[in-house]
KEKE-3310 file (N, C-alpha, C; in steps of 0.2 Angstrom, whole numbers, plus 5000, padded with zeros to 4 digits):
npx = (5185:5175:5174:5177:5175:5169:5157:5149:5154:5147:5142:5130:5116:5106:5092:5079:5073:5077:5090:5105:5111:5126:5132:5143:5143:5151:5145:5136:5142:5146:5155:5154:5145:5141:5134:5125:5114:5100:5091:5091:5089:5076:5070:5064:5053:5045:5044:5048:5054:5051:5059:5070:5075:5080:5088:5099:5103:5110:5120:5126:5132:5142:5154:5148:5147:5165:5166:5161:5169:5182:5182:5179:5191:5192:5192:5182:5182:5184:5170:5156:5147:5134:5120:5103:5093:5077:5062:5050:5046:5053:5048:5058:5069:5071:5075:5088:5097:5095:5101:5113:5118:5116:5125:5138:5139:5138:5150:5158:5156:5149:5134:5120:5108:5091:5083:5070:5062:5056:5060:5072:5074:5072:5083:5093:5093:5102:5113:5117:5112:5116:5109:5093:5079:5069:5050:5052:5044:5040:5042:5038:5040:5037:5041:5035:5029:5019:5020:5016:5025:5027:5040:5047:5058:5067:5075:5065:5050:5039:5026:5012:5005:4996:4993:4997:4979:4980:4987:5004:5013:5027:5023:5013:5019:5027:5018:5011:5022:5025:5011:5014:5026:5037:5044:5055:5062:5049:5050:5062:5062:5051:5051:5061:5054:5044:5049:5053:5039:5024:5015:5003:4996:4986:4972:4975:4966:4966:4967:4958:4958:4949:4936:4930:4939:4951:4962:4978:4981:4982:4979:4984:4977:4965:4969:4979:4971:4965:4974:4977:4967:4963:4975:4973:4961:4965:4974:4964:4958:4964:4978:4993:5001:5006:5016:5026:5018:5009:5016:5022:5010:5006:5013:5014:5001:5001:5013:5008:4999:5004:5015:5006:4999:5009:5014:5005:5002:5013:5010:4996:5003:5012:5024:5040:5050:5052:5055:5061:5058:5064:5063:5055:5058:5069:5065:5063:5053:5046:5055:5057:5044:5041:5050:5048:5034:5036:5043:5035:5028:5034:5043:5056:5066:5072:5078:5087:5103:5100:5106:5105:5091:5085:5083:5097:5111:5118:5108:5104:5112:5114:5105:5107:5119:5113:5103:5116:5122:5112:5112:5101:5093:5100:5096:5089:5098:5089:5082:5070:5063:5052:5042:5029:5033:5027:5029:5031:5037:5052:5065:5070:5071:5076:5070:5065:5072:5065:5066:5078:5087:5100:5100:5107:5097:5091:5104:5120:5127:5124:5127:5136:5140:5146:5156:5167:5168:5171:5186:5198:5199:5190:5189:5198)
npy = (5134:5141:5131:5139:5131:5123:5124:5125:5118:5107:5099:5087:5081:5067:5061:5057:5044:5029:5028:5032:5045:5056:5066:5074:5085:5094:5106:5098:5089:5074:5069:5059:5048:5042:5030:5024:5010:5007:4997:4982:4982:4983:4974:4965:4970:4972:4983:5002:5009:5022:5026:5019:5022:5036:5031:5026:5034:5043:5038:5034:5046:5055:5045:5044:5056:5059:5050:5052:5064:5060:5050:5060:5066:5077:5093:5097:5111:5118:5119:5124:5126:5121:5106:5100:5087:5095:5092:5083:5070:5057:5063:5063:5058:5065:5075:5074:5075:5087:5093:5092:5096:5108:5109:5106:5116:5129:5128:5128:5140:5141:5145:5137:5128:5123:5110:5103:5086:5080:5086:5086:5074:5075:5083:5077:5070:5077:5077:5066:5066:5080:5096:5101:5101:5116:5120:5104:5089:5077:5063:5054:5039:5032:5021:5032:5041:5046:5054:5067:5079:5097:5106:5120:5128:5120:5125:5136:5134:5122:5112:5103:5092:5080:5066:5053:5045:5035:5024:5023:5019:5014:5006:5001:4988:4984:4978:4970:4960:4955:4948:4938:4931:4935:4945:4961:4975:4976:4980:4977:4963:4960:4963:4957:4942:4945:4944:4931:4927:4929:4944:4945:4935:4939:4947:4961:4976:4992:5005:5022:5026:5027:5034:5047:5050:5059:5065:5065:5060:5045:5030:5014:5007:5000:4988:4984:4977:4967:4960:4954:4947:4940:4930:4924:4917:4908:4901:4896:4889:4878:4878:4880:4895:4905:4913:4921:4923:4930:4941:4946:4951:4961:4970:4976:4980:4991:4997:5001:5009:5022:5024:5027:5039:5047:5050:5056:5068:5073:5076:5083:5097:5100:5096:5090:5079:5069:5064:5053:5047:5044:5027:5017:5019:5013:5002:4987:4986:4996:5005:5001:5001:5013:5019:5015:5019:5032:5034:5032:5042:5052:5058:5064:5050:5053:5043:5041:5033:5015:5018:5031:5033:5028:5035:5046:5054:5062:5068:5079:5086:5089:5097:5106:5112:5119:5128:5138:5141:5147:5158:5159:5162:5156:5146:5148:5148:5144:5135:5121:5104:5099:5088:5087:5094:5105:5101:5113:5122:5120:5125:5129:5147:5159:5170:5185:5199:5215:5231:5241:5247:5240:5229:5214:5207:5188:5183:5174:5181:5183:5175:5179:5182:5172:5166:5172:5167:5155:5152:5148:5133:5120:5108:5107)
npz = (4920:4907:4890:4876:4864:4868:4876:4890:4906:4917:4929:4932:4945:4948:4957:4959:4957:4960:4956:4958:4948:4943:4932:4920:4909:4895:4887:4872:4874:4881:4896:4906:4914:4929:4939:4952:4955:4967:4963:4966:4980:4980:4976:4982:4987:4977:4971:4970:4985:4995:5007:5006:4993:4996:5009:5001:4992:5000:5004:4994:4986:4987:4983:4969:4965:4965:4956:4944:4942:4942:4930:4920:4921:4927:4938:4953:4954:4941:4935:4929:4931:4943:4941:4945:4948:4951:4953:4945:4959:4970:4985:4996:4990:4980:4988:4994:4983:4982:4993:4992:4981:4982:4990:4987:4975:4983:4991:4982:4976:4963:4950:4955:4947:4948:4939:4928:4929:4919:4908:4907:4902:4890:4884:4885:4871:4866:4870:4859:4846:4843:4843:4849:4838:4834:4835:4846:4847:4861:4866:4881:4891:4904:4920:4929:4921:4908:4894:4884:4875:4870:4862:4859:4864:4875:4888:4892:4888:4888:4882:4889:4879:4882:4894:4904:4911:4920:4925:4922:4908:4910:4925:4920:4913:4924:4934:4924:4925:4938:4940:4930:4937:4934:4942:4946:4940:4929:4915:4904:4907:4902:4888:4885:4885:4877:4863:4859:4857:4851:4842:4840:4846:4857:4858:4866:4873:4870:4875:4878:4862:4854:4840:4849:4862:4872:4861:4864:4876:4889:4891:4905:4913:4911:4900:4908:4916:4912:4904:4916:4923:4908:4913:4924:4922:4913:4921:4933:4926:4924:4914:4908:4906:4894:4892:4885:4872:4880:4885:4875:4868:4876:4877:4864:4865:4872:4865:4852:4855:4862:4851:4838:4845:4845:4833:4828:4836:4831:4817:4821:4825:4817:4814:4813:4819:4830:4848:4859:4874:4893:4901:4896:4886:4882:4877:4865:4856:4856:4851:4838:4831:4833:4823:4810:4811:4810:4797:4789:4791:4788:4797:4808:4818:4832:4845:4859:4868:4875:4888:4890:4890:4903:4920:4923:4928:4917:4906:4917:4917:4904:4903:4912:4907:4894:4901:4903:4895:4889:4896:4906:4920:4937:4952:4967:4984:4991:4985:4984:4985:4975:4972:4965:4953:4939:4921:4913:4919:4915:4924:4938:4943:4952:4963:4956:4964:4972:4963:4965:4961:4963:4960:4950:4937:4935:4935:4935:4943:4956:4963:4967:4981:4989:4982:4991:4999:4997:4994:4998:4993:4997:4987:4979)
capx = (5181:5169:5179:5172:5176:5167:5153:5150:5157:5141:5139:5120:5113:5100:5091:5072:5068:5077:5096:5109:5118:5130:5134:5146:5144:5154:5142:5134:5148:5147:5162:5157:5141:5140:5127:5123:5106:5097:5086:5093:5085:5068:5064:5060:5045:5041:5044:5053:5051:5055:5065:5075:5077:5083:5096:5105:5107:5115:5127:5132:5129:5150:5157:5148:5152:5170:5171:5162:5176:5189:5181:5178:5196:5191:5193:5177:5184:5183:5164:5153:5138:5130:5112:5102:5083:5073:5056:5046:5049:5049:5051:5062:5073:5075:5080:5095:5101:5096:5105:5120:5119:5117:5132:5144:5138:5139:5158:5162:5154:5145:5130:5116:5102:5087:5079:5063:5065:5056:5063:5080:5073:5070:5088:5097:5096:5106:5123:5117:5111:5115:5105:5087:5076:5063:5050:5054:5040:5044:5037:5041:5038:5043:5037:5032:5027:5019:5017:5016:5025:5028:5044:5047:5063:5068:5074:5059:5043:5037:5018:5008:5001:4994:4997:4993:4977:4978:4994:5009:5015:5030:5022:5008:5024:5028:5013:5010:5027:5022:5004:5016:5029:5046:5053:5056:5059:5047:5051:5068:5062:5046:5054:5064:5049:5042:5055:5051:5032:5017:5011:4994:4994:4980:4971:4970:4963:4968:4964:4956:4960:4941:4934:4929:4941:4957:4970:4985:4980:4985:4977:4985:4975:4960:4974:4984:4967:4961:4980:4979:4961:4964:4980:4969:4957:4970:4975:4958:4953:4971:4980:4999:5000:5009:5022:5031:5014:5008:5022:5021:5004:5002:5018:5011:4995:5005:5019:5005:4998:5010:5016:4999:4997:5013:5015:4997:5005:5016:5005:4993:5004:5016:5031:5043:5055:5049:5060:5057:5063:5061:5066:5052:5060:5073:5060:5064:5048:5045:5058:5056:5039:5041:5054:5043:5028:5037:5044:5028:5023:5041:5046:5065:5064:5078:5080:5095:5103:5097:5108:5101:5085:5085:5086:5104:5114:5121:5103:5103:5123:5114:5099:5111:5122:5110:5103:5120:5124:5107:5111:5095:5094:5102:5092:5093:5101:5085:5079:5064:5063:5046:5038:5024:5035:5024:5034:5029:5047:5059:5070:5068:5075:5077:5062:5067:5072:5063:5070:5081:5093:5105:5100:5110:5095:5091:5109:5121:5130:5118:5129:5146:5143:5148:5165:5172:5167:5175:5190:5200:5194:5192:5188:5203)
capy = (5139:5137:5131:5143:5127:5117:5124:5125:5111:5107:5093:5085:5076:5065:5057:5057:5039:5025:5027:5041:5048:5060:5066:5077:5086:5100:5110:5094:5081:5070:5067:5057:5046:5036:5029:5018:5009:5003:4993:4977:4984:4984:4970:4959:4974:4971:4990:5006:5010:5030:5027:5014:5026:5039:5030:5022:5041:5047:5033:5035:5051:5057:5043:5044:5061:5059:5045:5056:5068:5056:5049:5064:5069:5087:5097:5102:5121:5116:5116:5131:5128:5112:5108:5095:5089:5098:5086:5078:5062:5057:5069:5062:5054:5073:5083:5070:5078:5094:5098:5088:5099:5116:5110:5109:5124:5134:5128:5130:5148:5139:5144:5132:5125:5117:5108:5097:5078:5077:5093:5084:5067:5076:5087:5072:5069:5081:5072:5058:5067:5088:5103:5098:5105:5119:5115:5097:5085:5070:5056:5053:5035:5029:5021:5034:5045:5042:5060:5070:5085:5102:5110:5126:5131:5116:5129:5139:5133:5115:5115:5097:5090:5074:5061:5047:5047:5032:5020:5025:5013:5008:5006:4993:4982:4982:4976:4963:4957:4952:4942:4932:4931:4938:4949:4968:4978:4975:4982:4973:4957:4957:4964:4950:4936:4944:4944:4922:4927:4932:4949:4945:4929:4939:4955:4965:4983:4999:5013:5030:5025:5030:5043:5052:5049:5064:5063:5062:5057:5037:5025:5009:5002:4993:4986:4979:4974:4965:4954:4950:4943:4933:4924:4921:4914:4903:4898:4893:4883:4873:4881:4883:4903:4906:4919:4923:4927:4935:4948:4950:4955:4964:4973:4976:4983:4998:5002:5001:5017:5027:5029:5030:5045:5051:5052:5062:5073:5079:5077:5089:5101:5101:5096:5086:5078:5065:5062:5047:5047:5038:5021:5012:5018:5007:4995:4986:4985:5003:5009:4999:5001:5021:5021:5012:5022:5038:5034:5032:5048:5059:5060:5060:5048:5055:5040:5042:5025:5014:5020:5037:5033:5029:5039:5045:5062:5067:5073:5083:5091:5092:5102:5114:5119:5120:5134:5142:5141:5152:5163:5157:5161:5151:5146:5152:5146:5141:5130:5113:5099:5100:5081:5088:5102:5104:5100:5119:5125:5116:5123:5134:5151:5163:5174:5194:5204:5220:5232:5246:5250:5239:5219:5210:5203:5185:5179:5169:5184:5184:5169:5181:5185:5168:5168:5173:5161:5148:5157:5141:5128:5114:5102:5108)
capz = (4917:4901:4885:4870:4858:4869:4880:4899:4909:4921:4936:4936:4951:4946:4963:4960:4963:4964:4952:4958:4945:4941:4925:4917:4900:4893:4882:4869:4874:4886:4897:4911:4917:4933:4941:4960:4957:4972:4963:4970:4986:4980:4969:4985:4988:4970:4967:4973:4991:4994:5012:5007:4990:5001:5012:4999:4988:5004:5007:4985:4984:4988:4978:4963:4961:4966:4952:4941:4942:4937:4924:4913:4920:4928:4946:4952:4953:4933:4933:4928:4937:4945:4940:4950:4949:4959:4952:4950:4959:4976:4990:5001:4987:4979:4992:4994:4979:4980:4998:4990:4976:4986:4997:4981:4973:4989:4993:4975:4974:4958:4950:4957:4944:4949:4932:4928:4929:4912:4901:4906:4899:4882:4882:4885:4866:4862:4869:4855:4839:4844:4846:4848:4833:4839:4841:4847:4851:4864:4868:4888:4895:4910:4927:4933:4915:4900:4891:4877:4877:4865:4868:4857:4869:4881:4892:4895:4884:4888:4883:4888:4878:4883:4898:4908:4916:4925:4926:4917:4903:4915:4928:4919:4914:4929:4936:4921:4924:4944:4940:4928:4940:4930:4944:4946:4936:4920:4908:4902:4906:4897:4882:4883:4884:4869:4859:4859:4856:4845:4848:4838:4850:4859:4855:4872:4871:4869:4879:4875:4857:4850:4840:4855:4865:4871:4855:4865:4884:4888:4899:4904:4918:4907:4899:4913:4921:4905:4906:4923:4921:4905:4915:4930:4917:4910:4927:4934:4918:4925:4910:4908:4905:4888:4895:4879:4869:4884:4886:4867:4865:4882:4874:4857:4864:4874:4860:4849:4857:4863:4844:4836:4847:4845:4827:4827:4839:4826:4812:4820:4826:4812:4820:4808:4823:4836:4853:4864:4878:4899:4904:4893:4876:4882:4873:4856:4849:4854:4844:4831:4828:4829:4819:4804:4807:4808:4793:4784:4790:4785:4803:4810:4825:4839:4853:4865:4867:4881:4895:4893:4891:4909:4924:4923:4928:4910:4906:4921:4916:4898:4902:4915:4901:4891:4906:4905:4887:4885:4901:4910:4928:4941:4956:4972:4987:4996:4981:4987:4980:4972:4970:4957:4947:4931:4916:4912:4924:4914:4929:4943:4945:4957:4964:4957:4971:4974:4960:4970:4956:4962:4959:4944:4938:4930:4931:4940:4947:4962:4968:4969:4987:4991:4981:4997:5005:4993:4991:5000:4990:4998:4982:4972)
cpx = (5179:5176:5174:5172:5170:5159:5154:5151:5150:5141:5132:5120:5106:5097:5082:5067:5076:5089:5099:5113:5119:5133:5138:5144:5148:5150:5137:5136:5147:5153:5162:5149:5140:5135:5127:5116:5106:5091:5085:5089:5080:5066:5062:5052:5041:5040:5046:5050:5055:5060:5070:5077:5086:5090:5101:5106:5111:5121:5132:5132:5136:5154:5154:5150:5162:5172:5168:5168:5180:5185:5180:5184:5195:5192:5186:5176:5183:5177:5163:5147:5136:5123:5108:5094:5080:5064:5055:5048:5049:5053:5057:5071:5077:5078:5089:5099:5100:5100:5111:5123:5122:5124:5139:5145:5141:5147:5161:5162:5154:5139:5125:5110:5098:5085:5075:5066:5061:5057:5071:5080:5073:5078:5094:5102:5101:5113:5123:5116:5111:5109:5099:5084:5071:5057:5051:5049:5042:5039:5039:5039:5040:5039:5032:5027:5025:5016:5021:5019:5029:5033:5048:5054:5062:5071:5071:5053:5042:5031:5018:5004:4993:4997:4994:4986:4976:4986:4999:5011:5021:5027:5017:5016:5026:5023:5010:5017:5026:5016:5010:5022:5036:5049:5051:5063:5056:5049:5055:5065:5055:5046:5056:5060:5047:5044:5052:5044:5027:5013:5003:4991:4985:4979:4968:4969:4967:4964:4965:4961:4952:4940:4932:4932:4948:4961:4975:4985:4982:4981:4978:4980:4968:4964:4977:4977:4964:4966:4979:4975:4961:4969:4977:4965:4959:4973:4969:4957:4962:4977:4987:4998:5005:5014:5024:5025:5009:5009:5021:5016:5002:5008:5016:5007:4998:5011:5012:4998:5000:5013:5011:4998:5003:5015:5008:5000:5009:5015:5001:4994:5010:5022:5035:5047:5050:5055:5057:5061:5060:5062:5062:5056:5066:5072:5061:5059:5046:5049:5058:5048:5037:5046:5049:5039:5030:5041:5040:5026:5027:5041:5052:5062:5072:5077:5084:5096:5102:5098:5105:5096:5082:5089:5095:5106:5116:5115:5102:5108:5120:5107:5102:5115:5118:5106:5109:5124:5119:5106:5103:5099:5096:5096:5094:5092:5094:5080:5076:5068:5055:5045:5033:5027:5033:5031:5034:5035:5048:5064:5064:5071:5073:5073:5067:5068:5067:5069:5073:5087:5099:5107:5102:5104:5093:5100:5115:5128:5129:5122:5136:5147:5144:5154:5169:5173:5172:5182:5198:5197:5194:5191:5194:5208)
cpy = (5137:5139:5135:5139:5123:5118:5124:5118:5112:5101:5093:5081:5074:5058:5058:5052:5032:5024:5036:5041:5054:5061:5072:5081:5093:5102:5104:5088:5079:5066:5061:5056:5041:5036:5023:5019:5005:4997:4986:4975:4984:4980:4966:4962:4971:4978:4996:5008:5015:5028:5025:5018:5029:5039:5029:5030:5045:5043:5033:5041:5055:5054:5044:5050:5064:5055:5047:5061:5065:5054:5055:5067:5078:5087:5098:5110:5122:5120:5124:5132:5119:5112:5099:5096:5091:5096:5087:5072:5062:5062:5068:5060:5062:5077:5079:5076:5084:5099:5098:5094:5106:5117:5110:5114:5129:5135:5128:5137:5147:5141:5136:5131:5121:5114:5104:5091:5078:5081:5088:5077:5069:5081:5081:5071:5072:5079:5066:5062:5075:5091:5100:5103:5109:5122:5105:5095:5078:5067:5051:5049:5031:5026:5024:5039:5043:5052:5062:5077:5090:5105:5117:5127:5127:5120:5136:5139:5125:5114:5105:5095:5086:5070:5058:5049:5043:5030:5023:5019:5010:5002:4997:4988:4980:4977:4969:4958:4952:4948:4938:4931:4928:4943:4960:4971:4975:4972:4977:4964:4954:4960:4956:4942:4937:4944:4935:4923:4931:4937:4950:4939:4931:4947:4956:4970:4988:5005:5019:5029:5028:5035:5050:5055:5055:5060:5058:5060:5048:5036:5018:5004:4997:4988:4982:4975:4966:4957:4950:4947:4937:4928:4922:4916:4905:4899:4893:4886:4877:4873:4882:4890:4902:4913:4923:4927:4932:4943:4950:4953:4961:4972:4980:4980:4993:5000:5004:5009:5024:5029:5030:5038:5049:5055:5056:5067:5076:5079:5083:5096:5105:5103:5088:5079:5074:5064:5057:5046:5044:5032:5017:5013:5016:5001:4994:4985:4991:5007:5007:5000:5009:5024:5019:5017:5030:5038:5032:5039:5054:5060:5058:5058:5049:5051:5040:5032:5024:5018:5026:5038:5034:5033:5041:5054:5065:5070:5078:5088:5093:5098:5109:5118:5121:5130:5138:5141:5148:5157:5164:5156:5157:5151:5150:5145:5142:5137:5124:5110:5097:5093:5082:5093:5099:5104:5106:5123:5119:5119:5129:5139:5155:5168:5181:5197:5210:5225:5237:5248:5248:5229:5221:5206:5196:5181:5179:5173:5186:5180:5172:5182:5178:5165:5169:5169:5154:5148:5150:5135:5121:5107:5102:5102)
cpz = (4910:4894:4880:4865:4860:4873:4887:4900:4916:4924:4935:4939:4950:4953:4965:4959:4964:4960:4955:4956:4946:4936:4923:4909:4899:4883:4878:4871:4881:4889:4904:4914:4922:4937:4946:4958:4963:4970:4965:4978:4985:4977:4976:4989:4983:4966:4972:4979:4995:5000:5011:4999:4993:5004:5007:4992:4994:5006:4997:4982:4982:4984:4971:4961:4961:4957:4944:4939:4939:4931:4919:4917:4922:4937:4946:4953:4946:4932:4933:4930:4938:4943:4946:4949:4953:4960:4948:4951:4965:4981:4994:4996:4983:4983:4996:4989:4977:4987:4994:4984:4978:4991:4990:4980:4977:4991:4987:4973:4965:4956:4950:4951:4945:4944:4934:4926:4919:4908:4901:4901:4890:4882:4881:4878:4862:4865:4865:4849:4839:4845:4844:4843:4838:4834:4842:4848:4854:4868:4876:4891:4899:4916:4932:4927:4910:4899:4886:4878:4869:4868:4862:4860:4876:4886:4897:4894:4883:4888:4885:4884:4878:4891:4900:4913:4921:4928:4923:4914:4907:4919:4927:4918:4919:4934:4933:4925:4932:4941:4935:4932:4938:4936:4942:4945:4930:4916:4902:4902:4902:4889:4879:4881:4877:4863:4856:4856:4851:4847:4844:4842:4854:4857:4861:4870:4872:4867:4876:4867:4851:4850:4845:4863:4865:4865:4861:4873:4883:4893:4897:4908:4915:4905:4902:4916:4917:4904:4910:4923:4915:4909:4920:4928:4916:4916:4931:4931:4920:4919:4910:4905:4899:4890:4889:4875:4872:4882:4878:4865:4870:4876:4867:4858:4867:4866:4856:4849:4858:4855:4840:4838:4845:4839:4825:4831:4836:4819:4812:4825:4821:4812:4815:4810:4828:4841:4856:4870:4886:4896:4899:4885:4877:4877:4867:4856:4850:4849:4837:4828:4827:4825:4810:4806:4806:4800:4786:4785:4788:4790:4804:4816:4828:4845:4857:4866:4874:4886:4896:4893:4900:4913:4924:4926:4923:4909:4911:4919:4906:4898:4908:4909:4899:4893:4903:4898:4884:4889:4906:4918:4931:4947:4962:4979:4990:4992:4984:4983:4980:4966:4966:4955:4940:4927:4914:4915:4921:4920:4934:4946:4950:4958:4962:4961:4969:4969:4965:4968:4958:4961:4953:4942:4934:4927:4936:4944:4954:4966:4970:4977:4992:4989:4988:5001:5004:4991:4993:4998:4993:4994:4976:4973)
residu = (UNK:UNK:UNK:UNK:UNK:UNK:UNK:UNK:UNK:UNK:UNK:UNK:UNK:UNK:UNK:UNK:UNK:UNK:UNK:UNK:UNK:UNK:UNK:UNK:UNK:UNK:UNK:UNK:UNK:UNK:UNK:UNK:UNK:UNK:UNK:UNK:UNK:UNK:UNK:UNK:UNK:UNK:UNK:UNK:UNK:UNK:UNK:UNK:UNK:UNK:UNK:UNK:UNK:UNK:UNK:UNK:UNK:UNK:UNK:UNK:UNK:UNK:UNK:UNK:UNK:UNK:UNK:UNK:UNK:UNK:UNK:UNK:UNK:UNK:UNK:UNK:UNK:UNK:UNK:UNK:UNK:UNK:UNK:UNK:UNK:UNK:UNK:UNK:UNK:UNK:UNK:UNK:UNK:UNK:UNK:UNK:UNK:UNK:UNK:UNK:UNK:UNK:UNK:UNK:UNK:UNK:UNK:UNK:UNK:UNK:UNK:UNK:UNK:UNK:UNK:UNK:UNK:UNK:UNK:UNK:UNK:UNK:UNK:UNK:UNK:UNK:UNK:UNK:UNK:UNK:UNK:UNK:UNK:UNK:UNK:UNK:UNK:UNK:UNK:UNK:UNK:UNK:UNK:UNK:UNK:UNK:UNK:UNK:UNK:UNK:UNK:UNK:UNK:UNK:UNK:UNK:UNK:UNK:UNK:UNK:UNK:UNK:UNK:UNK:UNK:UNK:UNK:UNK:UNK:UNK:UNK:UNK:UNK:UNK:UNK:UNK:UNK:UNK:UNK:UNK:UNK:UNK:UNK:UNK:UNK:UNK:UNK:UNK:UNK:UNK:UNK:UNK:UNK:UNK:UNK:UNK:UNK:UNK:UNK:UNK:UNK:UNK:UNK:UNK:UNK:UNK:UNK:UNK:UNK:UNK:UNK:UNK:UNK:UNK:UNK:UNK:UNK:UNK:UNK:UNK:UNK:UNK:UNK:UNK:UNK:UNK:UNK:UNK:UNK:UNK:UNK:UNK:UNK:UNK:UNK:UNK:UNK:UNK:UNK:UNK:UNK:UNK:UNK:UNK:UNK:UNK:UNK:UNK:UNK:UNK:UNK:UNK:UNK:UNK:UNK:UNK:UNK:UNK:UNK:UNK:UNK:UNK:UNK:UNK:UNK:UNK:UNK:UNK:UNK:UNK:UNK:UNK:UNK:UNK:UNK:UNK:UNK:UNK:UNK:UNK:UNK:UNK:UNK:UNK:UNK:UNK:UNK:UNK:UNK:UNK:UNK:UNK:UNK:UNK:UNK:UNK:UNK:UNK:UNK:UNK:UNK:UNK:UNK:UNK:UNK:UNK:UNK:UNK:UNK:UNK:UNK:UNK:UNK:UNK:UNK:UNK:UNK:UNK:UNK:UNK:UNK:UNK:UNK:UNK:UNK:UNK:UNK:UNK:UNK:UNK:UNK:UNK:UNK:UNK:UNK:UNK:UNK:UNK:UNK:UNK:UNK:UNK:UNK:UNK:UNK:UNK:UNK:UNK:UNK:UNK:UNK:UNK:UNK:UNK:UNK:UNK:UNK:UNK:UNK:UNK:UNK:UNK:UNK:UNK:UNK:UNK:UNK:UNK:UNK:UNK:UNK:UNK:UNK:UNK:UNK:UNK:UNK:UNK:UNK:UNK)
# end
C-alpha cells in the first residue's frame, strides 16, 4: 500500500522500441531499474528492426520484471498501480508491454496507466533533481525525436512547441556513423571520435537556422546529406576521411542547434528551467554546451544522468506516480498501444461512462470489480 512518507510505489514497462525496461519508483525515489537491450540483435541491420524488437520483449519481458522486484526489495501485491507506454514507438514492440502490463494489473486488481513515451522522457527528472518546476521546458532528443515541448502540468498539459521536420538528431548520427563505418548505434561512438577532434575542423550547415525560418522546428537531413557528400568527396579524390574531425564537426553542427533553439524557447516564452532529455542528451558536448549557454542566459539546466536519458522503465514508474500521486485517471482495461500518440495525452484514461448516478468517475475505483478476481494472488 502507498507510503505517505514516501509516495505511490508504481511498476513501469517501458517497450516501445528496441530496450525493455522495468522500473520501479516509490513516489520521487527511485528503487529499482532494469533493463534487456536487444540492441546486439540489430547492429548487423545497421538499425532497429520492429519483429525482431518484438520477440526479444516477450522472451525478457517476465524476468526483468521479476528482478525488478527483487532489486528494489518489494512484492508485487506492494505496488499501487502499474503504468506502461502505450506510445509512440513501434507497434508491434508496444503492445508487448501493454498486454504484459494489463495481464499484471488485472491479476493484481491494480490500477492500470497507460502514459506517453515522451511526457515520461521529461518526468524522469524528477528521480534526479525533484518535483519538475511548472511550467517546465524540455528539450527531447532521441532516434526517434528531436522536440521542443511546454509542459505547464506533465500530467495533463504538454503544448509542442517545435520538432523535427525531417530526420531526428538521433537518427542523423546514426546514419553519419554508417557512411564512416563506426557501427550501430551512433550516438556513443561518435561522441567518442570527437572527443580526439576539431569541431571547427569543418563548417557543415545548420538547418532552418535563418531569419525566416520556424523558431523551434529542427531539420537534420541537409546536414546528414551535406557529411556524407563531403566524405565521398574525400574518398573519390583517394583521401583518407579524417574520422575524428568528422564526427566533431558533424557533432558540433547538431548540438549547436538543438540548444540555440532551446534556449530561445525559454527566452521567448519566459520559462527559467530547461530539461533535456532522450538517448542523445546522453551526449557530452550537448551538455556541455547547454549548460554554458544556459548559463549566459540565467537558465537552470536539469539533465538526468545518462542511464535515464535513455529508454528505461523508471521514467515510465515516474510519470505513473506521478498519475497517482495527482489522482489522474487510470486507463481502462481495453487500453492500444498507439504508435503516434501525440505528446498532447501525457497518458491515456479511461473513456466516461454514460452518467446514470452510479459511475465513480475519473478514478482508479473503476478497477474494484476485478479485486475479486485477484483475491488469490497468485504473485504474492
Amino acid at each position: 500500500m502507498a507510503d505517505s512518507r514516501g509516495g505511490p510505489l508504481v511498476l513501469g514497462i517501458e517497450t516501445s522500441c528496441d530496450e525493455t525496461g522495468v522500473g520501479i519508483v516509490r513516489g520521487h525515489t527511485l528503487l529499482a531499474d532494469a533493463v534487456a537491450s536487444s540492441v546486439d540483435e540489430h547492429a548487423r541491420f545497421g538499425g532497429v528492426v520492429p519483429e525482431v524488437a518484438s520477440r526479444a520483449h516477450l522472451e525478457a519481458m517476465v524476468p526483468t520484471i521479476q528482478r525488478a522486484l527483487k532489486d528494489a526489495g518489494v512484492a508485487a501485491s506492494d505496488l499501487d498501480g502499474i503504468a506502461v507506454t502505450a506510445g509512440p514507438g513501434l507497434a508491434g514492440a508496444l503492445l508487448v508491454g501493454v498486454s504484459a502490463a494489463k495481464a499484471y494489473a488485472y491479476a493484481l486488481g491494480k490500477p492500470l496507466y497507460g502514459v506517453n513515451h515522451l511526457a515520461s522522457h521529461i518526468c524522469v527528472d524528477q528521480l534526479e533533481h525533484g518535483p519538475l518546476p511548472e511550467p517546465t521546458m524540455a528539450l527531447l532528443v532521441s532516434g526517434g525525436h528531436s522536440s521542443l515541448l511546454l509542459a505547464p502540468d506533465i500530467t495533463s498539459d504538454v503544448r509542442p512547441l517545435g520538432s523535427t521536420i525531417d530526420d531526428a538528431a538521433g537518427e542523423a548520427f546514426d546514419k553519419i556513423a554508417r557512411v564512416l563505418n563506426l557501427g550501430f548505434p551512433g550516438g556513443p561512438v561518435i561522441d567518442r571520435y570527437a572527443r580526439e577532434g576539431d569541431p571547427d575542423a569543418i563548417r557543415f550547415p545548420r538547418g532552418l537556422t535563418g531569419p525566416r525560418d520556424p523558431a523551434y522546428d529542427f531539420s537534420f537531413s541537409g546536414l546528414k546529406t551535406a557529411v556524407a557528400r563531403w566524405i565521398e568527396a574525400k574518398r573519390a579524390a583517394g583521401e583518407e576521411v579524417p574520422v575524428a574531425d568528422v564526427s566533431a564537426s558533424f557533432q558540433e553542427a547538431v548540438v549547436d542547434v538543438l540548444t540555440r533553439k532551446a534556449v530561445r524557447a525559454c527566452k521567448d516564452n519566459g520559462v527559467d528551467h530547461l530539461m533535456i532529455g532522450g538517448g542523445v542528451a546522453a551526449n557530452s558536448r550537448l551538455r556541455a554546451m547547454a549548460q554554458r549557454r544556459c548559463e549566459d542566459a540565467g537558465i537552470t539546466l536539469r539533465v538526468p544522468r545518462p542511464k535515464l536519458c535513455t529508454d528505461n522503465g523508471a521514467m515510465v514508474a515516474a510519470l505513473g506516480a506521478e498519475m497517482v500521486a495527482r489522482g489522474r485517471a487510470a486507463s481502462a482495461w481495453d487500453l492500444s498501444a498507439d504508435s503516434s500518440l501525440p505528446v498532447t495525452e501525457p497518458h491515456v484514461p479511461a473513456e466516461p461512462a454514460e452518467d446514470d448516478g452510479h459511475h465513480d468517475h475519473g478514478h482508479s475505483h473503476s478497477h474494484d470489480h476485478v479485486h475479486e478476481l485477484s483475491k488469490q494472488n497468485l504473485y504474492q
